[in-house]
C-alpha positions as CSV (number, residue, x, y, z in Angstrom):
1,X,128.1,51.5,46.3
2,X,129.8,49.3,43.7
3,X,128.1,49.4,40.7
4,X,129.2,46.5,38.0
5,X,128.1,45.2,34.6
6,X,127.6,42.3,33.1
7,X,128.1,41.8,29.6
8,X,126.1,39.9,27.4
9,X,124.2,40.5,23.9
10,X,120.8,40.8,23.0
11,X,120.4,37.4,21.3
12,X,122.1,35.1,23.6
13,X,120.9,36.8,27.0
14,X,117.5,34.2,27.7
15,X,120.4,31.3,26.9
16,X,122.7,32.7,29.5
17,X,121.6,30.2,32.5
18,X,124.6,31.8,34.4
19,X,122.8,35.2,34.6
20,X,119.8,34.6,37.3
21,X,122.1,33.6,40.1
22,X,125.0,36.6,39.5
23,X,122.3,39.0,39.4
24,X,121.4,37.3,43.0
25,X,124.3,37.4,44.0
26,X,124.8,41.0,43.9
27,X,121.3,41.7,45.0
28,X,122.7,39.8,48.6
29,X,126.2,42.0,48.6
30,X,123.8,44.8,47.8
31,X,126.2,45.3,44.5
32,X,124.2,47.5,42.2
33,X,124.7,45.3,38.9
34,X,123.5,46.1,35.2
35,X,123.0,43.7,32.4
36,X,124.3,45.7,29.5
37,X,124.9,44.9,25.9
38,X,128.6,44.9,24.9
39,X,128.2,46.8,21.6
40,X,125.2,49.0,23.1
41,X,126.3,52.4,22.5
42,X,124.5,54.3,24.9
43,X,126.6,52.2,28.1
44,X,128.6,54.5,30.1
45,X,131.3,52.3,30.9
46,X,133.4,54.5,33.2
47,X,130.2,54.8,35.2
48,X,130.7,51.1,36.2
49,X,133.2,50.3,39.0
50,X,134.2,47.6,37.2
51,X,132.8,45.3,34.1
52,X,132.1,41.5,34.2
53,X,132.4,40.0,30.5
54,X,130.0,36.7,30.7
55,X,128.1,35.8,27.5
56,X,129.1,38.1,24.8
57,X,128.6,35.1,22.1
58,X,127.6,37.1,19.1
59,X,131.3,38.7,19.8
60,X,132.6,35.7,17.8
61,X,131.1,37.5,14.8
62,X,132.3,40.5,15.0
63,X,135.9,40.1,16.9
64,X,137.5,43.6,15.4
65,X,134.8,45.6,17.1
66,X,134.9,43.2,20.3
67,X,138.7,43.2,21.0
68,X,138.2,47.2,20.5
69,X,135.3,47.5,22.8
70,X,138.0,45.4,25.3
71,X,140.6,47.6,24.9
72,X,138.1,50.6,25.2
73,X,136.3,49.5,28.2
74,X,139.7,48.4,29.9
75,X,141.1,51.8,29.8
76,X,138.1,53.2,31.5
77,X,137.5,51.1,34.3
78,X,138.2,47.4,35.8
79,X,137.1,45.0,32.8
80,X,137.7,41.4,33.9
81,X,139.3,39.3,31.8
82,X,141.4,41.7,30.9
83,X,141.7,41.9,26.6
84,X,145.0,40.0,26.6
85,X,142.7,36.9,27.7
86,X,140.0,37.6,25.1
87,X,142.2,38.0,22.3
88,X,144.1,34.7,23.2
89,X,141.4,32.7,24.7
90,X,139.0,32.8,21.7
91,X,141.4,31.3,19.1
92,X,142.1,27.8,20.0
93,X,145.6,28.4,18.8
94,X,145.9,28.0,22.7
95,X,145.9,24.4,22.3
96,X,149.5,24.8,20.8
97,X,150.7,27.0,23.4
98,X,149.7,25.3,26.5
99,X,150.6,21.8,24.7
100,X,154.3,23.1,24.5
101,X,154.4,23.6,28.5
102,X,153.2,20.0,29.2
103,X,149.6,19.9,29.4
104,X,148.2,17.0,27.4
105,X,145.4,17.6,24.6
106,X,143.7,16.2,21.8
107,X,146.4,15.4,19.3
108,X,146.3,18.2,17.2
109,X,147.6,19.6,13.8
110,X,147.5,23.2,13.1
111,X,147.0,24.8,9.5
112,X,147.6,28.5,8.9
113,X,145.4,30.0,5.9
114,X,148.0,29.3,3.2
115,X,148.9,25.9,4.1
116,X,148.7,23.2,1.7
117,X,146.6,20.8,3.6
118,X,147.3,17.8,1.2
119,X,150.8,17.1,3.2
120,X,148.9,18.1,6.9
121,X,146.0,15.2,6.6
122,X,148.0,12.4,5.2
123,X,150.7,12.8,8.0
124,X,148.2,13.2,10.3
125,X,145.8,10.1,9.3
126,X,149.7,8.3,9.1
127,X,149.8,9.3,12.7
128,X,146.3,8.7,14.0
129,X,145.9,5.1,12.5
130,X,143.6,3.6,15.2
131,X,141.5,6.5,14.7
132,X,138.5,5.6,12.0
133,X,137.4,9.5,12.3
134,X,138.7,12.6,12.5
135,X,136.9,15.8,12.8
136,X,138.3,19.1,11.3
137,X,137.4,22.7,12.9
138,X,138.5,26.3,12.7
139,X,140.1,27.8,15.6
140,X,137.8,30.6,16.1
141,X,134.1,29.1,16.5
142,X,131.4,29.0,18.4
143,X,128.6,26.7,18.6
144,X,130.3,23.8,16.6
145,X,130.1,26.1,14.1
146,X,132.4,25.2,10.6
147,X,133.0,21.9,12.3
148,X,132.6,18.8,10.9
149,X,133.8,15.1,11.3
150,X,134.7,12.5,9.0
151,X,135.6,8.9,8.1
152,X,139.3,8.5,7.5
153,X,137.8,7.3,3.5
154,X,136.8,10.8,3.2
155,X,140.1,12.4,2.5
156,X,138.4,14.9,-0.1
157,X,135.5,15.9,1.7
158,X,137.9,16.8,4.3
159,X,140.3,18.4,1.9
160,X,137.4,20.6,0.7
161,X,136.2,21.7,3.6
162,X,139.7,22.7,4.7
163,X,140.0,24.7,1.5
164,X,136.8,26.3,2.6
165,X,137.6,27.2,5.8
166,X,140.9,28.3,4.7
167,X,139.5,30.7,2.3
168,X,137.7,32.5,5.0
169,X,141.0,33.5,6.6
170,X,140.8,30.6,9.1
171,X,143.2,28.5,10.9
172,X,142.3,25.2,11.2
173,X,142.5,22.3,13.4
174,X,142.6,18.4,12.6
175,X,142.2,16.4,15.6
176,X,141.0,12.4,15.6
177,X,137.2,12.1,16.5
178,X,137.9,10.0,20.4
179,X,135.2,7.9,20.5
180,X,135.0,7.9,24.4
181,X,133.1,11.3,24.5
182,X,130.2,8.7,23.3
183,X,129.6,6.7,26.3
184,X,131.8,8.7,28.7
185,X,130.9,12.2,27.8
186,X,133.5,15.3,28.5
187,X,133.8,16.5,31.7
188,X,133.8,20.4,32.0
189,X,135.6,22.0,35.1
190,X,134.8,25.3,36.7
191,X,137.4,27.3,38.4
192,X,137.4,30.4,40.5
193,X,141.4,32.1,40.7
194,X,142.5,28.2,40.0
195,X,140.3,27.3,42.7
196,X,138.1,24.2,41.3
197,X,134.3,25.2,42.1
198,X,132.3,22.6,40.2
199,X,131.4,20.3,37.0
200,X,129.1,18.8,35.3
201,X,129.0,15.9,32.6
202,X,128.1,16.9,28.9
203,X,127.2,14.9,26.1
204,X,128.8,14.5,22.7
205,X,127.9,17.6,20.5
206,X,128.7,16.6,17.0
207,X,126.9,13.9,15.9
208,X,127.9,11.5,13.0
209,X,125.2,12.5,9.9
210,X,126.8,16.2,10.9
211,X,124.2,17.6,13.1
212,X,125.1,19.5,16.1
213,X,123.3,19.3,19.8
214,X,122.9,22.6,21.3
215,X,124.4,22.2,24.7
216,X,120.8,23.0,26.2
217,X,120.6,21.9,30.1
218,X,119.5,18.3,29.3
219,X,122.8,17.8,28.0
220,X,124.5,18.6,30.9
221,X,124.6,16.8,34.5
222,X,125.7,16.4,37.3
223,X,129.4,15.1,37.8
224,X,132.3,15.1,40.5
225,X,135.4,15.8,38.5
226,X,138.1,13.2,40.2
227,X,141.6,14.2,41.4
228,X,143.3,13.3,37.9
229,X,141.0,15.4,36.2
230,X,141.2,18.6,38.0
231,X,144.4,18.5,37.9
232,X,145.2,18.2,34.3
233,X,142.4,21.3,34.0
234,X,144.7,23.2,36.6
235,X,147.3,22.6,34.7
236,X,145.7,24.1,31.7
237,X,144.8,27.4,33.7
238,X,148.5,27.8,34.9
239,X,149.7,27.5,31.9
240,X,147.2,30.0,30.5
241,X,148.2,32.6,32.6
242,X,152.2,31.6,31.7
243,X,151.4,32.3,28.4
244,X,149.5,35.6,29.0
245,X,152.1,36.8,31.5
246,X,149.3,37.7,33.9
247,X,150.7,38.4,37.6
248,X,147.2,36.7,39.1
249,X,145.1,33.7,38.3
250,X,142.5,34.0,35.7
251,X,139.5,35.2,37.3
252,X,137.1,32.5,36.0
253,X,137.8,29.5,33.6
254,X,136.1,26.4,32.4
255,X,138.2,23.5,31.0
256,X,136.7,20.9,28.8
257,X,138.3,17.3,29.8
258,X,137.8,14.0,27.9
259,X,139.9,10.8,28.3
260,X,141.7,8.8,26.4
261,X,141.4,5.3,25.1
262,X,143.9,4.1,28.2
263,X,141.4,6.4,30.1
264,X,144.2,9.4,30.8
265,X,142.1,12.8,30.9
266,X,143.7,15.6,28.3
267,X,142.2,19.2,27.4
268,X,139.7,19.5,24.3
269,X,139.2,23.0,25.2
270,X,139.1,26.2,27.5
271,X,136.3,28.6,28.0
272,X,138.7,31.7,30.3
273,X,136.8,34.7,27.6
274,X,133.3,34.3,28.3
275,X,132.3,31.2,29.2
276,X,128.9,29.3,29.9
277,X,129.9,28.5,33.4
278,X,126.9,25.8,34.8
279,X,126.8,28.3,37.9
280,X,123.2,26.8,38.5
281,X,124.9,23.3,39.3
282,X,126.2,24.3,42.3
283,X,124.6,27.3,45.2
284,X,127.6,28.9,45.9
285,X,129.3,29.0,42.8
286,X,127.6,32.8,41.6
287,X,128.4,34.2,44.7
288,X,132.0,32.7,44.9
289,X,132.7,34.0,41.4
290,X,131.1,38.0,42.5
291,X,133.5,37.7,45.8
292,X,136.5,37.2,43.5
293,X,135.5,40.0,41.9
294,X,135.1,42.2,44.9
295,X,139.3,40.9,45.2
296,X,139.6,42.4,42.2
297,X,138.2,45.4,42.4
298,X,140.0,46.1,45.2
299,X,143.2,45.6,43.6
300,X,142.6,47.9,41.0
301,X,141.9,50.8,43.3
302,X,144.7,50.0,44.7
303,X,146.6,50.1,41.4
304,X,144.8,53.4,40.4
């Protein structure tokens, strides 16, 4: 019998709405399945005929010991995605990479830790002049965390919290705030092996006063991602696995779409390490995920 894990953590598992319906999943393919705790030292990992990483959020925290436990894991059994995509897919440094093979994102500007941002923001507000705010963010986060937006009058405030973030090690980002995701919302894309499953809509997350919603279900709905859409999130995922120089699709991946003020869709961000796929939004969509699994597992007997 196959037996496979899926990874989470203790303090984001009763947030992980994706859970319920893998576990079901399995149960129907008769798949023995575990929910195990990635930094749990007690899991025999080479007992598992292969490892699903889902909702290891806390991992954001503690990235040394989770790229290690990847790398561990990996050499003991089938981990899907494999640590290349963790390692790459959790710094939004991505944004750069897939920008320079054509896919369109937010305009972005990059700052390593010892930049001096002074020269970064002014081209960038030079650049971004129909934009009235801009939001600054590092480019390893979760949760909106360390992200903030402000008023293009706020030039200090931004400074400063550059600075801050900077000091912490921390690339940042500076995009312009697009005021679309307001009325329009994003539109997040699910894909199987660059196969488009489902999406839903989701509200803006960062307010103005610098709150953040918690993307809770009633932020999220229902919504039929059209042709245009899909396909610049396709575009995303191939490019990904360019980058990576994987010799299959990414197994799972979910690509945050908003649009433009001429209404053009471009990335805000990918989810391809352990993402809150919306699995509840459509019936199929666990089971589809644990049959590309199954591929996958074959494969790497085959490999062995």
């Amino acid at each position: 019998m196959i037996k496979l894990a899926l990874v989470t953590d203790k303090p984001n598992l009763h947030i992980d709405y994706d859970m319920p319906p893998l576990l079901e999943a399995c149960k129907q393919l008769s798949i023995n399945a575990d929910v195990c705790f990635w930094d749990d030292p007690s899991v025999d990992w080479a007992a598992y005929t292969a490892v699903l990483i889902r909702s290891p959020w806390d991992c954001i925290e503690n990235l040394a010991e989770f790229f290690a436990w990847c790398d561990k894991v990996h050499a003991l059994t089938c981990l899907l995605n494999v640590p290349s995509v963790a390692r790459w897919g959790l710094n939004k440094l991505y944004l750069k990479d897939i920008a320079a093979r054509g896919v369109p994102i937010i305009p972005s500007v990059f700052l390593a830790p010892d930049d001096a941002p002074e020269g970064y923001l002014a081209d960038f507000l030079d650049a971004n002049t129909d934009s009235h705010e801009f939001v600054v963010k590092p480019t390893i986060g979760s949760y909106s965390r360390g992200v903030k937006r402000f008023v293009r009058g706020g030039s200090q405030a931004a400074l400063a919290h550059i600075r801050a973030l900077q000091k912490r090690g921390s690339h940042v980002i500076i995009q312009p705030y697009i005021t679309t995701i307001d009325t329009y919302g994003e539109t997040d894309l699910t894909f199987f092996d660059n196969t488009f499953s489902h999406s839903i809509r989701k509200g803006a997350m960062l307010m103005a006063d610098g709150t953040v919603n918690v993307p809770t279900p009633e932020f999220r709905q229902p919504r039929e991602a059209d042709a245009e859409e899909q396909a610049v999130a396709l575009s995303a995922l191939v490019a990904s696995a360019e980058v990576l120089g994987l010799e299959l699709p990414l197994l799972y991946g979910r690509v945050d779409v908003i649009r433009d003020y001429d209404g053009r869709p471009m990335i805000m961000e990918m989810e391809i390490c352990e993402p809150s796929l919306n699995l509840p939004f459509r019936a199929d969509s666990a089971m589809n995920l644990i049959k590309g699994v199954l591929k996958r597992i074959d494969r790497h007997l085959v490999d062995l």
